[in-house]
C-alpha positions as CSV (number, residue, x, y, z in Angstrom):
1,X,-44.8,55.0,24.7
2,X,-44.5,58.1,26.7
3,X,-45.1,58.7,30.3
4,X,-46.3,61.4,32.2
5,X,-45.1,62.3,35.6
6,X,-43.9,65.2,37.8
7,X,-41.0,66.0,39.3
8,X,-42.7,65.3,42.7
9,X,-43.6,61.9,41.9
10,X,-39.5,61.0,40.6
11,X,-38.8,62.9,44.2
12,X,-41.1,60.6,46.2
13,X,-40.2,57.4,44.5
14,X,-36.7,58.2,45.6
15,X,-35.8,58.2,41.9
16,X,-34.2,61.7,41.8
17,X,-30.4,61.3,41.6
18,X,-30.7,59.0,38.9
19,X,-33.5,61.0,36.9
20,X,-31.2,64.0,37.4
21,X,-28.3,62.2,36.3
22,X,-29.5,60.2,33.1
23,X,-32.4,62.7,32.3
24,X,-31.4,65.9,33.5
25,X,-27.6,65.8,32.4
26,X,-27.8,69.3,30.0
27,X,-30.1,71.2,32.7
28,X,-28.5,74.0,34.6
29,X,-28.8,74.1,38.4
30,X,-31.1,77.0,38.0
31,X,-33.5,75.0,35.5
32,X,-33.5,72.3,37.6
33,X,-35.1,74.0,40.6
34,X,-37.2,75.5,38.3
35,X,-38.8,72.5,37.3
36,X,-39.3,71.2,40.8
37,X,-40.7,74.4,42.1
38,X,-43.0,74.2,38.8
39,X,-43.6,70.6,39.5
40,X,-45.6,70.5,35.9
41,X,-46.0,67.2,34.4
42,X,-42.7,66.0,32.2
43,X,-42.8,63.5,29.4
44,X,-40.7,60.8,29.8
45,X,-39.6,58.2,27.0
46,X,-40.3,54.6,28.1
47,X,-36.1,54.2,28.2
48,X,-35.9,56.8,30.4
49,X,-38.1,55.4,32.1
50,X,-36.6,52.0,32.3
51,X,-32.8,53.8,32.9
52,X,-34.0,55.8,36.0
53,X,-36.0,52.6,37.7
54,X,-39.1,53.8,37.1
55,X,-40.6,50.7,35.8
56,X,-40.2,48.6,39.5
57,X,-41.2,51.6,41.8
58,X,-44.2,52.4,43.5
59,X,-44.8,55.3,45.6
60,X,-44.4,54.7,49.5
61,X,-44.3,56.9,52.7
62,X,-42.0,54.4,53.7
63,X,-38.7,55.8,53.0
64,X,-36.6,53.6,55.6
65,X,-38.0,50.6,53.8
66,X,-37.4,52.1,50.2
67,X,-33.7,53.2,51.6
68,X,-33.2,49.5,52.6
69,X,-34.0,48.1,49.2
70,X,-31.9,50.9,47.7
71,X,-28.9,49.3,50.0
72,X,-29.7,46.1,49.6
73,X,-29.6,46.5,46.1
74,X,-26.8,48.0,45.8
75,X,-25.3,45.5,48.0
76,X,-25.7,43.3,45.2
77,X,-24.1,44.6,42.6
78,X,-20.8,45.6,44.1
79,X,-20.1,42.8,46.4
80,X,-17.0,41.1,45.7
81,X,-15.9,37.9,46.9
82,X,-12.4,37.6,48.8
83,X,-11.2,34.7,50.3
84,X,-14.6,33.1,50.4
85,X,-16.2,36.6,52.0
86,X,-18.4,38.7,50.1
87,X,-17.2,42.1,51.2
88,X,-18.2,45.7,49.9
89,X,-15.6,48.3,49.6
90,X,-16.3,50.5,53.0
91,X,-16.1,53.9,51.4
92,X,-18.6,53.1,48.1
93,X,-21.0,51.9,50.7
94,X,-20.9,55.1,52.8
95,X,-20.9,57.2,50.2
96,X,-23.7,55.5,48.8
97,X,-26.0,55.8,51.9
98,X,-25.3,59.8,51.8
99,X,-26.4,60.1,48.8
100,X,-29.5,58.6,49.2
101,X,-30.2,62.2,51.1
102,X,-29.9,63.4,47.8
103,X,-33.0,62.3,46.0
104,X,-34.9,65.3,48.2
105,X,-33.4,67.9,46.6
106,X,-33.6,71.3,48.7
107,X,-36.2,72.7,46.3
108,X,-38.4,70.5,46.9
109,X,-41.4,71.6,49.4
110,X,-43.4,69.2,50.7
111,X,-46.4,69.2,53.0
112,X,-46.2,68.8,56.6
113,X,-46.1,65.2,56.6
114,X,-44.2,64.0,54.3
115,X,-41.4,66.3,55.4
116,X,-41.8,64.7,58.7
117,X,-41.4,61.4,57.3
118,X,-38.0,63.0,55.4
119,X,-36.7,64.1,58.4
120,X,-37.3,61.1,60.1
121,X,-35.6,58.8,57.2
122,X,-32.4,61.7,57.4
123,X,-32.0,60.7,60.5
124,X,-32.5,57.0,60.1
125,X,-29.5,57.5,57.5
126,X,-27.2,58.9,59.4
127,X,-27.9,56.0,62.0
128,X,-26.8,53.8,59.8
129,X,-23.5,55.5,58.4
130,X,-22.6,55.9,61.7
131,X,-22.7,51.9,62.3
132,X,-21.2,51.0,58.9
133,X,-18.4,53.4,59.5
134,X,-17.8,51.8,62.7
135,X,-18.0,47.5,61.7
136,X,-14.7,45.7,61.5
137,X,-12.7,46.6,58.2
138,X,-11.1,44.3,56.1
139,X,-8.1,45.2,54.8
140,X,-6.9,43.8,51.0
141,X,-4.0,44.6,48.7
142,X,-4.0,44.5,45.3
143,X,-0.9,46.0,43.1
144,X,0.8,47.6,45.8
145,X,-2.6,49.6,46.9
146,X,-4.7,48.9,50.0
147,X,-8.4,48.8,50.0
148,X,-11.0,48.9,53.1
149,X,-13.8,46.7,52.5
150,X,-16.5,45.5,55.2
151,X,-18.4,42.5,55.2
152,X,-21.6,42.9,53.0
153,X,-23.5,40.5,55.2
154,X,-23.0,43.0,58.1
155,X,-24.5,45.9,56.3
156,X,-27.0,43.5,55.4
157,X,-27.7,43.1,58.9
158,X,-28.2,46.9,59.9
159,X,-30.4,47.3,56.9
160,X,-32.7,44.5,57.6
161,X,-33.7,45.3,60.9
């Protein structure tokens, strides 16, 4: 099975970086803002589709909720447990919320109002950064190397608001 969709609708189910990465691997920078300025429909395999999330995503305006899930998610599978904590290394996590900027690649152009709602997520982003980047650490050493970790259930907590 094969299924249509353009580059826009990867963009606005906030499926981008991952379509880029798994998808778009071979394309040139150039050829990729090509094909989002085109925004003609691409053909997608159903394992691409599967790969890139496609599958369990709707379309939403709502991109502080569909950021949330994205943390969440994540949340889940890189939490460790240490000491009976379940902690998430501090600088995956904050690297992970940046890059959640990511899947509105500069190229794209939206209309008024979804740009609004862009900026508006942005900003809700950085918000959040800010506060993981500030919760308590947790230091741990393993083989003579020290990792920074936070509780999980406190970026939970921002997340979930």
């Amino acid at each position: 099975m094969d299924i249509l969709i353009t580059p826009e609708g990867i963009i606005r189910r906030c499926l981008w970086t991952k379509f880029k990465k798994f998808v778009l691997k071979e394309y040139s920078k150039a050829e990729i803002e090509t094909l989002i300025e085109e925004n003609k429909p691409l053909k997608l395999s159903e394992n691409d589709a599967y790969v890139i999330g496609l599958l369990k995503v709707i379309e939403t305006d709502n991109l502080q909720h569909r950021f949330n899930l994205f943390i969440e998610d994540f949340l889940k599978i890189k939490s460790t447990i240490n000491n009976d904590k379940v902690i998430i290394n501090k600088s995956s996590i904050l690297k992970e919320i940046i890059e959640f900027k990511d899947m509105f690649p500069e190229a794209y152009k939206p209309d008024i109002y979804y740009q609004k709602i862009i900026n508006e997520m942005k900003k809700y982003v950085v918000e959040v950064y800010d506060k993981v980047d500030t919760l308590e650490i947790i230091q741990v050493t393993y083989r003579e190397k020290v990792f920074t970790y936070v509780l999980s259930s406190e970026v939970q907590k921002l997340v979930k608001r």
